[in-house]
N, C-alpha and C positions, 0 to 999 in steps of 0.2 A: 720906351716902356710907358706904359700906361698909368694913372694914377692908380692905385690899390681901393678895395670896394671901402667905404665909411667906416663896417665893421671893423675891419682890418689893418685898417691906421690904428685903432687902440689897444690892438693885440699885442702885449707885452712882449713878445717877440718879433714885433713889430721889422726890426732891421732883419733879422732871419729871414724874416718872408724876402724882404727887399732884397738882400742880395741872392737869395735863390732864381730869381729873374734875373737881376742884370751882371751874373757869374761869368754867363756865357752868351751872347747876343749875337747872332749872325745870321745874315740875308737866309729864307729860309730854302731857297734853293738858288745856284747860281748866277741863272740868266733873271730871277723876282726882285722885286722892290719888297717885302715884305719881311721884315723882321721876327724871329722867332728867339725863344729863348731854347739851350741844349744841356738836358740834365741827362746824368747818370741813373741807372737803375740802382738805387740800396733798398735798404729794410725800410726807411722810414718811408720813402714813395710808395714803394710795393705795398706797407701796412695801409696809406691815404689813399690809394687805389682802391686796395679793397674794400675800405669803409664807405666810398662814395657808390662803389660798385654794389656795398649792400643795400646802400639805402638811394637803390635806384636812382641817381644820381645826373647819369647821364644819357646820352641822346649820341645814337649810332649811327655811324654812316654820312657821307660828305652830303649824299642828298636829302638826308632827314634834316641835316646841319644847316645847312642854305636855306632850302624850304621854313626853318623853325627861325633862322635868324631874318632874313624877309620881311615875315610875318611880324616879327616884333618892329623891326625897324619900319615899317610900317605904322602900327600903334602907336610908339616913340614920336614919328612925325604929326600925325594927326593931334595927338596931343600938347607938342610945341605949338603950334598954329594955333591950340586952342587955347592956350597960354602963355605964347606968348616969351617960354622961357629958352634959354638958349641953350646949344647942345652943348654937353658936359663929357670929356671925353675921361671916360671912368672905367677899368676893367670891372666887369661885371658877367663875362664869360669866358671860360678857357676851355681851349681846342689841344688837346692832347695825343699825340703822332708819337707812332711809332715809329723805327728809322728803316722800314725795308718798306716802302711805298713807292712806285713808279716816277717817273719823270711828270707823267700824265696827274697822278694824284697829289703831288706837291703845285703842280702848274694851279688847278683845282684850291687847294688850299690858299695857295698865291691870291687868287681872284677875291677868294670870302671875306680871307683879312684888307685886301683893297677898299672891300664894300662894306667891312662891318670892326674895322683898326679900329673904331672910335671907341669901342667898348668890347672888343672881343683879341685875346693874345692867343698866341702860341704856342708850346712849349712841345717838343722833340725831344723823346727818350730813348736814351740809348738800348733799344728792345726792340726784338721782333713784331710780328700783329700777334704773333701765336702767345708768346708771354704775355702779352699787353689784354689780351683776350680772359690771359688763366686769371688776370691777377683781378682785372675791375669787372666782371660779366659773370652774372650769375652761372649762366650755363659754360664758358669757356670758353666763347667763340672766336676763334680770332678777330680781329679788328684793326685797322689800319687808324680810326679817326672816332674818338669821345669829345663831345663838347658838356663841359658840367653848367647843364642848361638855366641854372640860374643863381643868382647873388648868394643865396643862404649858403646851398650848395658847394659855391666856390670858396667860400668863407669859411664853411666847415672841413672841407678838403685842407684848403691853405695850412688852419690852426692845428687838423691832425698831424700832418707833413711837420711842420717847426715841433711841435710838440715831441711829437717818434723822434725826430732826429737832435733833439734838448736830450731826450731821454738816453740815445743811445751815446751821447758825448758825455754827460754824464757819467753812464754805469764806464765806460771806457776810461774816462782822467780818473774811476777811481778804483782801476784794475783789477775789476770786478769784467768776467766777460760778457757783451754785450746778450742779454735775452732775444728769444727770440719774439718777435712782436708779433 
């Protein structure tokens, strides 16, 4: 796993986030080298979904995703070179999978995280493209593959997620039934 973005080391729920990644860890398909992390569908994902999905958040499709990660790691290097500084391996994007995706489309994802591990994870939920579609996509479209295309982005996802799910342990240890988010 990746180091967590700057912001998100001081996020008082700091260890929430951290073990929400390394809960579940496993090869993300099973002839890849690439590691993913494998979360459940609850309220508080679904809620972090949608807020990221309101606030356009993300970037569709494997080859919008490649194309846009490229592109930076590109930038990234030219700017090392020009400074000199060394590569930092920091998550600073999350690529978000559905679990009904072909052999063909994880192989595809296998390769990204090969080319782009340094700064870009995983994460596999247990939902369709069709739910995964209702939940972060303005229009509903199904979806196979969200990458939350940049730092703030991921940051404000992360803090929604521990947040929802502070709130719904919470209203739950004090048997109070859980609202709906």
């Amino acid at each position: 796993m990746l180091k967590l973005p700057k912001n998100t080391v001081k996020h008082p729920l700091v260890g929430t986030i951290e073990a929400a990644f390394t809960q579940k860890i496993a090869p993300l398909r099973p002839q890849g080298t690439a590691l993913a992390s494998f979360w459940s569908l609850d309220k508080a994902l679904s809620y972090a979904l949608k807020q990221a999905g309101a606030a356009e958040g993300f970037v569709q499709g494997l080859d919008q995703i490649e194309r846009l990660l490229v592109k930076e790691a590109h930038g990234i290097l030219l700017l090392r070179k020009k400074t000199g500084q060394p590569e930092v391996s920091r998550l600073s994007r999350l690529l978000l999978l559905s679990n009904d995706g072909s052999e063909r489309f994880y192989h595809k994802v296998d390769s990204i995280l090969k080319a782009h591990g340094t700064r870009t994870w995983a994460v596999v939920i247990d939902t369709t493209a069709e739910t995964l579609g209702k939940l972060a996509l303005p229009m509903g479209t199904p979806v196979k593959g969200l990458l939350l295309a940049d730092r703030t982005a991921l940051e404000l996802f992360l803090a929604n997620l521990v947040s929802a799910r502070e709130l719904v342990t919470l209203q739950t240890s004090s048997h109070e039934s859980p609202s709906s988010l």
